[in-house]
N, C-alpha and C positions, 0 to 999 in steps of 0.2 A: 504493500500500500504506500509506504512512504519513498518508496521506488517512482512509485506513478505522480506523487505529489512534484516530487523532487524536479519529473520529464515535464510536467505542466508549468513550471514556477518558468523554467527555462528561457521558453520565447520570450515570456513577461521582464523577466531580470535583461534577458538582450537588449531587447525593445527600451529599455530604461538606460541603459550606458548607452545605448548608442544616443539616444536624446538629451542626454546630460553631454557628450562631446560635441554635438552640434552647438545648443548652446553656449559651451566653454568657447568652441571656435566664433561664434554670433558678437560675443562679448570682447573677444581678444580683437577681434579687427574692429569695433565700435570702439575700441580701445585706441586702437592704433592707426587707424585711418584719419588722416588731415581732414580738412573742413573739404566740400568740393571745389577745388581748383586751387586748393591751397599748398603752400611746398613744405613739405614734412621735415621734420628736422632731421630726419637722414639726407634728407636731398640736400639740402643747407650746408650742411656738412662736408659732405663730396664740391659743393660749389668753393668750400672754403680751404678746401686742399686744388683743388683747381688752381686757386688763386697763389697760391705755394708753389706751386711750379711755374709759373709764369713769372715770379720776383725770379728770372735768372742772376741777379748779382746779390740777392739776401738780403739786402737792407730793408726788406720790411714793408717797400713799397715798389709799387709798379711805378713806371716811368716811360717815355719815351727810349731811355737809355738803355731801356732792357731789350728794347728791339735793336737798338745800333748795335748792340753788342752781339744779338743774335745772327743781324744783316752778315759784320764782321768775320764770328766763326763759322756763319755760312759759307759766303764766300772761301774762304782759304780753304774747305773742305773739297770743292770743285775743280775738274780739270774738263777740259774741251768742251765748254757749253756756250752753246749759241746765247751768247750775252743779250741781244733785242732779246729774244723771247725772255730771259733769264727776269730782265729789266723788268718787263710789262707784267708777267708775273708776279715780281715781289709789291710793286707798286699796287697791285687789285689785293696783295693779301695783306698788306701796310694799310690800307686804306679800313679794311675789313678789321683787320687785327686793333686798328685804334678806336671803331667803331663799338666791337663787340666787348672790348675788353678794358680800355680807358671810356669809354663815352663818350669818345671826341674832348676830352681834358687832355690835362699834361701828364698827370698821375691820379693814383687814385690808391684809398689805402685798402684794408681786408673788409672791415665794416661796410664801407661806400661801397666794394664790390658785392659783397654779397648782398645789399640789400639792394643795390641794380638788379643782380639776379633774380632776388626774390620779387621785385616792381612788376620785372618783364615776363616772368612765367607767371605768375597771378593775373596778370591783367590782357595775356593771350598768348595760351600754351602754344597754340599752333604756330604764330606769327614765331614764335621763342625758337619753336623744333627748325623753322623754317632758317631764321637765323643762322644756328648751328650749324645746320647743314650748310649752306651758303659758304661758312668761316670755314670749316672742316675740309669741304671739295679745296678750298684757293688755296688752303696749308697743301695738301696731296698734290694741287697739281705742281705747287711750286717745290716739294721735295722729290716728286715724279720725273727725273731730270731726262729719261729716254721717253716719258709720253705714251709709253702703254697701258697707264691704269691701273700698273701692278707697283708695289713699293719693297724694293729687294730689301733685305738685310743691310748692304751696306748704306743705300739712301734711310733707311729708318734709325739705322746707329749713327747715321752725321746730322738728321736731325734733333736725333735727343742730344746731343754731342754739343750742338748748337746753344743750347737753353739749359745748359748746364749739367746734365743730368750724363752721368756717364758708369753709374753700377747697375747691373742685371737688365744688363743690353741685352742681350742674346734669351732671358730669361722672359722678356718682355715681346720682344719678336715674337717669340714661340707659341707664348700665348695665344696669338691670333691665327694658331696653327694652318702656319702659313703651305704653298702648294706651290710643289717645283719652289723651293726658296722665295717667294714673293708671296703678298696680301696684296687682295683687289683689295682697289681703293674704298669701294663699297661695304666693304668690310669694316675698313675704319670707321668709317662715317658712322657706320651705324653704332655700333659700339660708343662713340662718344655721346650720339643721342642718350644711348642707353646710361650713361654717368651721368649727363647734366642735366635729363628731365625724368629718371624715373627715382618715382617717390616712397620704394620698398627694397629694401636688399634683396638682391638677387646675386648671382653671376658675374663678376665688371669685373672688365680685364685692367679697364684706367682704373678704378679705383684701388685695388689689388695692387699693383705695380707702381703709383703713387707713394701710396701708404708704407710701403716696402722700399722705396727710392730715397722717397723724401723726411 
């Protein structure tokens, strides 16, 4: 008899954990979910290491001079490039790069930066995503130095090379478990969407190799 109690209590006792985890999970992301359209403080967070890797001379703040000095170790890392195109290049992703990331200032500290960030993905995620991508393509095309879309090992290690950043090169490449030695560009792009507008932990190859750099 207490056999058959025991078989009946069964589905009943299932049926109850499994609606007590539902629940639990109802509650954790009511918990943890931003307002709608709002950037969570994990996003914030990732924007403010962002902003850490782009002080390539450390002082704390962004500058103009953080890009001369990128132009610089660019340059020198280069051999037999068609300089016009080289030019027109750097000049759409200078233009871009002072847009997306000083505001068209002279500098700008971590604060200012992140709450641009925070401004621009609150007030239109999409326009935001659009941005990125826009700033992301002009960086690829301008480290893309043969113009095939694909970004070898050695154009990705004279980029980071560039903005200072020169431990767990090759660690970081891989990540984006590249094919025949190169990352479509499309690859990156999206990947960085994925660090600067998603508002959950997940996966992130930037962020992962930031954290671990810088």
């Amino acid at each position: 008899m207490k056999d058959i109690v025991d078989m009946c209590l069964i589905p009943y006792i299932t049926a109850n954990i499994l609606l007590a985890l539902i629940c639990n999970a109802a509650a954790v992301s009511v918990l943890s979910e931003p307002e709608d359209g709002k950037a969570s403080s994990y996003l914030i967070g990732k924007w403010r290491l962002w902003y850490t890797f782009f002080d390539v001379n450390y002082d704390g703040v962004i500058s103009i001079d953080e890009f001369k000095q990128y132009d610089f170790i660019f340059d020198k890392g280069l051999d037999n490039v068609n300089n016009g195109q080289l030019k027109t290049k750097k000049v759409r992703f200078f233009k871009l790069w002072k847009t997306v990331v000083l505001n068209n200032k002279k500098e700008i500290s971590k604060d200012e930066f992140t709450a641009l960030m925070t401004q621009r993905f609150e007030a239109d995620k999409t326009g935001f995503i659009d941005m990125i991508k826009e700033y992301e393509l002009a960086l690829c095309k301008l480290v893309d130095i043969n113009g095939d879309d694909f970004i070898s090992r050695e154009e990705f290690v004279m980029n980071l090379f560039a903005v200072g950043h020169r431990n767990k090169t090759k660690e970081f490449f891989l990540a984006f478990l590249p094919k025949n030695g190169k990352i479509h560009v499309q690859k990156i792009i999206s990947e960085i969407i994925r660090f600067t507008t998603e508002n959950f932990e997940s996966t992130d190859i930037f962020k992962n190799e930031y954290e671990s750099d810088i």
